[in-house]
KEZA-45161 format. One line per 5 residues: number of its first residue (from 1); for each residue x, y, z of C-alpha. Coordinates in steps of 0.02 Angstrom, whole numbers, plus 50000, padded with zeros to 5 digits. Layout:
N
NUM) X,Y,Z ~ ...
end
This chain:
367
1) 51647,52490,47130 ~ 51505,52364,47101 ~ 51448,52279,47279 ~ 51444,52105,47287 ~ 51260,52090,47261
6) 51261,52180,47107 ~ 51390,52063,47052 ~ 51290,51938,47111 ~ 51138,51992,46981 ~ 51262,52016,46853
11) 51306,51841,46863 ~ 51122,51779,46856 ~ 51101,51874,46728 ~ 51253,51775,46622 ~ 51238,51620,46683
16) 51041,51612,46701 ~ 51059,51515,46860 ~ 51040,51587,47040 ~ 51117,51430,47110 ~ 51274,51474,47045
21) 51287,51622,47150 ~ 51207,51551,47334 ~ 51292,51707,47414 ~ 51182,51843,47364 ~ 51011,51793,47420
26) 50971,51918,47541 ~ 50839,52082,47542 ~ 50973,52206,47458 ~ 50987,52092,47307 ~ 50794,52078,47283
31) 50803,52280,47318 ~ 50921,52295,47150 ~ 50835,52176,47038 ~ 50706,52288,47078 ~ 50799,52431,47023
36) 50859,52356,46869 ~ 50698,52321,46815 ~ 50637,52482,46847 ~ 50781,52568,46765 ~ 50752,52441,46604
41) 50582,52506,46588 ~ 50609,52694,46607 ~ 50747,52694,46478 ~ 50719,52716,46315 ~ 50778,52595,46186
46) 50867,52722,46094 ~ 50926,52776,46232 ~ 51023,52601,46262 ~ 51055,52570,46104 ~ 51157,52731,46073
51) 51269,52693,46222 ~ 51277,52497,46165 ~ 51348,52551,46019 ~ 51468,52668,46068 ~ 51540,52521,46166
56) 51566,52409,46052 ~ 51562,52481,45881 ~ 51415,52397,45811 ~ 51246,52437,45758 ~ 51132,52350,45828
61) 50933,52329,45740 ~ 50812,52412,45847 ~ 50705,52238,45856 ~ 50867,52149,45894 ~ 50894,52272,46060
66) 50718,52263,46112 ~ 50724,52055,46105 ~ 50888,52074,46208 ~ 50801,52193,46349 ~ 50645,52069,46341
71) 50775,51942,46387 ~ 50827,52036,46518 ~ 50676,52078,46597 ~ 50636,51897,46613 ~ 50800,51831,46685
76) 50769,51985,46801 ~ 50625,51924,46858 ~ 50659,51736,46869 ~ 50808,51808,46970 ~ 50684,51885,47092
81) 50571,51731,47077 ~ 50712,51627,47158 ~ 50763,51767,47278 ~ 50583,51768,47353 ~ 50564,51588,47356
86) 50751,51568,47465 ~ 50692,51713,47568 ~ 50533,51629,47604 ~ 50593,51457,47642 ~ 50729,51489,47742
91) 50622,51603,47868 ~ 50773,51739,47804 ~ 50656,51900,47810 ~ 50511,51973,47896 ~ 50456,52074,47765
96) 50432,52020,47568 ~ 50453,52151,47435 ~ 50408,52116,47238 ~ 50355,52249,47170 ~ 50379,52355,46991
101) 50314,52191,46864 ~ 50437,52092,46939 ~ 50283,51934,46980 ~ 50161,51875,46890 ~ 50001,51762,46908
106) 50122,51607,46895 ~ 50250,51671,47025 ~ 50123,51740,47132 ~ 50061,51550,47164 ~ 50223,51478,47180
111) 50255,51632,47311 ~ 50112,51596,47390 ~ 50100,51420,47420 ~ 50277,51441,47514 ~ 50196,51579,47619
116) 50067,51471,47661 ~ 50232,51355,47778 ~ 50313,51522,47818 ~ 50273,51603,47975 ~ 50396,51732,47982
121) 50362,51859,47853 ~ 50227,51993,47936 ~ 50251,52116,47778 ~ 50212,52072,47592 ~ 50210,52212,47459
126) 50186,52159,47289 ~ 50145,52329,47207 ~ 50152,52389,47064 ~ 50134,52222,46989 ~ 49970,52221,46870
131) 49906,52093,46987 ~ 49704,52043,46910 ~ 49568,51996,46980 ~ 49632,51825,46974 ~ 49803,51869,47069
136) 49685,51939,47195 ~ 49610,51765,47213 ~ 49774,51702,47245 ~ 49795,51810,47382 ~ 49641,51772,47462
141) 49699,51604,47474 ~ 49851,51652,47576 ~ 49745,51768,47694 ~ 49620,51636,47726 ~ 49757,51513,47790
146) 49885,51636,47857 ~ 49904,51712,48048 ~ 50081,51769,48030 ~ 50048,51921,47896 ~ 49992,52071,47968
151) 50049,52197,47834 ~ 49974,52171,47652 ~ 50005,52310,47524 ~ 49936,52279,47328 ~ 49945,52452,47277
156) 49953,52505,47076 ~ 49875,52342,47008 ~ 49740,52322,46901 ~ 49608,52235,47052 ~ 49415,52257,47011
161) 49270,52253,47106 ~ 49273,52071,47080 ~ 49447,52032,47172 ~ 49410,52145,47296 ~ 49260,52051,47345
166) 49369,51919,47342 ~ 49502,51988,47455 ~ 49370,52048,47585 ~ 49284,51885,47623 ~ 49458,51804,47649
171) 49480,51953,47780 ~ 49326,51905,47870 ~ 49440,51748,47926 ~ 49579,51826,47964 ~ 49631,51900,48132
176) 49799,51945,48095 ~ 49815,52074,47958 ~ 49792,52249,48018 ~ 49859,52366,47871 ~ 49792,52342,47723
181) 49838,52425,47546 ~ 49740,52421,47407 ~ 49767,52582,47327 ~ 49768,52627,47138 ~ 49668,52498,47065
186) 49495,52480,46991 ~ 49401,52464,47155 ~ 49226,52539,47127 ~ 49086,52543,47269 ~ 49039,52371,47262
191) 49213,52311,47302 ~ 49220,52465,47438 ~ 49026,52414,47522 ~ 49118,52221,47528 ~ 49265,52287,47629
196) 49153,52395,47742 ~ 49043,52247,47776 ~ 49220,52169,47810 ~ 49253,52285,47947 ~ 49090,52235,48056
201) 49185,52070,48078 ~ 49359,52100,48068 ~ 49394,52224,48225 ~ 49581,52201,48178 ~ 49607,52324,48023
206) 49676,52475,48078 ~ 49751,52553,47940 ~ 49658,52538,47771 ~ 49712,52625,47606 ~ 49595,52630,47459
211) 49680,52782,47397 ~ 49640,52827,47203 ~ 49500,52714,47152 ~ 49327,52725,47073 ~ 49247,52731,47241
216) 49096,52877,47248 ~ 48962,52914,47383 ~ 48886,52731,47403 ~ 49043,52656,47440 ~ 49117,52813,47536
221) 48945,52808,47652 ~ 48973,52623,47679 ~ 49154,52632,47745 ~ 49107,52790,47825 ~ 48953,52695,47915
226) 49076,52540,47975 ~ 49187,52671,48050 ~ 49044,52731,48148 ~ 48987,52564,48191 ~ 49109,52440,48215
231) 49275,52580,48256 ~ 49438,52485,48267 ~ 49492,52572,48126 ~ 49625,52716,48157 ~ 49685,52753,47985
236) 49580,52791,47810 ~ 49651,52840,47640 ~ 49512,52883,47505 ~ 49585,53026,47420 ~ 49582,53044,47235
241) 49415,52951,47214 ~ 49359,53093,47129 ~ 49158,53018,47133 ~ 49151,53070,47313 ~ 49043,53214,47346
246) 48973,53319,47500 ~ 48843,53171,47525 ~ 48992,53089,47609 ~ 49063,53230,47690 ~ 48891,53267,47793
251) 48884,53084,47834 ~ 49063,53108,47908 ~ 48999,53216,48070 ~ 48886,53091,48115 ~ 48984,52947,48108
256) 49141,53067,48212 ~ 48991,53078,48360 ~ 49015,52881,48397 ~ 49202,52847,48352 ~ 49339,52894,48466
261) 49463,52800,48397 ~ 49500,52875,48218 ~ 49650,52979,48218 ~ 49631,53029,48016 ~ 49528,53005,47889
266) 49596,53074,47701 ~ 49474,53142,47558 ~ 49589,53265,47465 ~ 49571,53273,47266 ~ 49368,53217,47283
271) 49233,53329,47255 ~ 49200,53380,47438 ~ 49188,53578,47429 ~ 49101,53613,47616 ~ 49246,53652,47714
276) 49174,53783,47841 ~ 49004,53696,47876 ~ 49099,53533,47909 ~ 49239,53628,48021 ~ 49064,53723,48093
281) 48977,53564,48113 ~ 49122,53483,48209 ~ 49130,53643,48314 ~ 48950,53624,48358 ~ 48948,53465,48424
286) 49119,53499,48520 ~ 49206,53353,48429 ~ 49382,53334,48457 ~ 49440,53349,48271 ~ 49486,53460,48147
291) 49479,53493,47972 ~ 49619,53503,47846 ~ 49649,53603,47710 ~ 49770,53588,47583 ~ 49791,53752,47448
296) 49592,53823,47482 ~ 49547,53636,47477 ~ 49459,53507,47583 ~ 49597,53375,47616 ~ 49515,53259,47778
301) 49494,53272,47955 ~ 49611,53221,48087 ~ 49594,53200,48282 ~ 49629,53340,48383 ~ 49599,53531,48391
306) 49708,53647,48303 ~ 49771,53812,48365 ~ 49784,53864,48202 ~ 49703,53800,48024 ~ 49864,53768,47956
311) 49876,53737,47754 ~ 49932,53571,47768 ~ 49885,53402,47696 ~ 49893,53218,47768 ~ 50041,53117,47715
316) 50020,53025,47576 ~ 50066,52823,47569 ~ 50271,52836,47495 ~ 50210,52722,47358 ~ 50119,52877,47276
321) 50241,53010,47341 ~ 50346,53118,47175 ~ 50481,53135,47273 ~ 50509,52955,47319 ~ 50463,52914,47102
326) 50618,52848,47008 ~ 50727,52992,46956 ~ 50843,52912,46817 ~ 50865,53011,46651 ~ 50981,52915,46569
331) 51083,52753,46557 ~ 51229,52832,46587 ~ 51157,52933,46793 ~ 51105,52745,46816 ~ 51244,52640,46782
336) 51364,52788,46853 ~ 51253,52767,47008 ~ 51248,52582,47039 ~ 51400,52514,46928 ~ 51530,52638,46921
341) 51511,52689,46766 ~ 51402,52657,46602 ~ 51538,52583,46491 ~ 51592,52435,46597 ~ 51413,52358,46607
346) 51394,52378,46432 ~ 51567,52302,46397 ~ 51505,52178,46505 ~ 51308,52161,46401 ~ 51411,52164,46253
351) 51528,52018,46292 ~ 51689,52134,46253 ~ 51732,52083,46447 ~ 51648,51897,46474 ~ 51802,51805,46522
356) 51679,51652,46523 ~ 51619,51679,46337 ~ 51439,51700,46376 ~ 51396,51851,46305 ~ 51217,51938,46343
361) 51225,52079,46190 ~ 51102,52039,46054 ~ 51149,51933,45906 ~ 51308,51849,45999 ~ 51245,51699,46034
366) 51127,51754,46215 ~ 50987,51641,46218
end
């Protein structure tokens, strides 16, 4: 049986207005438009269209199915617009989630200029979003003028070394945030050399992810450098920046002899081939770290001595994880899944069971 917030996004979805359904505006509901829009995109049109069909008898045009899903996709996200905005002004939730395309430049300002009165959201992820260089900008607004957020995740957008820039001055005002996301982008090592110089005035960030990038020695060195430095940070992610080389590996040991506060530090999938000299090196100088190896493979270095080398790698952020990747196959796993079965939400698209006439199929009148 459908919950009531899934009913709740069904009836969005037909009557195009979330204040005729006040009831459903908490996190879950956000959580399923989510979902939804997710499942909309990993579905093929055939796909849909076949089980459409078999509903309600009709053939529908293959342009006239992919105008209906574009429909949907944009009530879904004007449903999550609204969700957001509730959330934020009625101090409902400590942590905002928007993530898989479901904001935009436009709804990003209108998010943010009601974070800007909010003080209790800590969290924000908008991943996943194809947030620009100009979204970043938007952002950087909020940071300047927040001190409630301490949690910022933009992972999987499309953020240059220009937003980036952007996003690290704003942090030089801040003295709130503390884990920052930024992985998967376009971030190359000028927009890595702004954050480190970032870091020598922010001693807040403790947990920075800058995880598959364009990032290679110069940037690496300069992070590297502020950890040695300036060490508040506990927590570094700069795997898959496959421009990273054993310049930045040997520039590791030194910076390990003046920090006693990093706990990890993650360079699997670069080019960093020295394992034994580094794992010699930190032996040497009696440092208490060790290094990890993942399949033959240098993977980081983490605080502490090992017993044993054990093949293992550091965790990866869950936003990058397979296992935790959408598993849906087809319309009908979904829908049997979240609805209780494919034909009664297609009924339902179709307007075969819209007791209210307001059908949502193609070509009956949706608009």
């Amino acid at each position: 049986m459908a919950s009531p917030q899934f009913k709740g996004v069904l009836s969005f979805l037909d009557n195009n207005s979330p204040a005729s359904t006040p009831t459903i505006f908490d996190e879950e509901s956000l959580a399923i438009a989510e979902v939804f829009y997710r499942f909309l995109k990993l579905v093929r049109v055939d796909v849909l269209s076949t089980a459409l069909n078999t509903v309600v008898e009709r053939t529908y045009p293959q342009a006239e199915l992919e105008a209906y899903i574009n429909n949907l996709y944009l009530k879904i996200k004007g449903f999550a617009l609204e969700k957001a905005l509730r959330l934020i002004t009625e101090n409902a939730t400590e942590k905002l989630r928007l993530r898989a395309g479901l904001v935009d430049n436009e709804g990003l300002q209108a998010i943010v200029e009601a974070l800007k009165k909010n003080t209790s959201i800590k969290r924000m992820d908008f991943g996943q979003n194809n947030i620009n260089d100009e979204g970043a900008e938007i952002i950087a607004g909020l940071i300047t003028e927040t001190s409630s957020l301490v949690s910022i995740g933009l992972c999987c957008n499309r953020i240059s070394d220009k937003g980036m820039i952007v996003l690290a001055t704003a942090l030089e005002q801040n003295q709130s945030v503390r884990d920052f996301s930024v992985g998967s982008n376009q971030i190359g090592n000028a927009g890595a050399i702004a954050l480190a110089n970032t870091m020598k005035l922010n001693k807040n960030l403790v947990h920075l992810n800058l995880f598959n990038n364009k990032i290679g020695d110069l940037g690496a060195i300069a992070l590297i450098d502020a950890l040695g430095s300036y060490p508040s940070c506990t927590w570094m992610l700069l795997s898959n920046n496959s421009q990273i080389t054993d310049r930045s590996a040997l520039r590791l040991i030194s910076m390990l002899k003046n920090n006693t506060v990093l706990e990890r530090i993650n360079l699997q999938c670069t080019k960093i081939g020295m394992t034994n000299h580094l794992q010699e090196a930190i032996d040497k100088e009696n440092l208490p770290y060790t290094v990890i190896v993942y399949q033959g493979d240098f993977a980081g270095i983490k605080k502490g001595r090992a017993c044993e080398k054990q093949d293992t790698s550091l965790p990866e952020p869950r936003a990058h994880s397979q296992q935790n990747r959408q598993n849906v196959t087809t319309a009908g796993d979904f829908l049997s899944e979240v609805f209780g079965g494919p034909s009664n939400w297609f009924k339902k698209a179709s307007g075969a069971e819209n007791g209210k006439g307001q059908p949502l199929a193609p070509g009956k009148g949706n608009n």
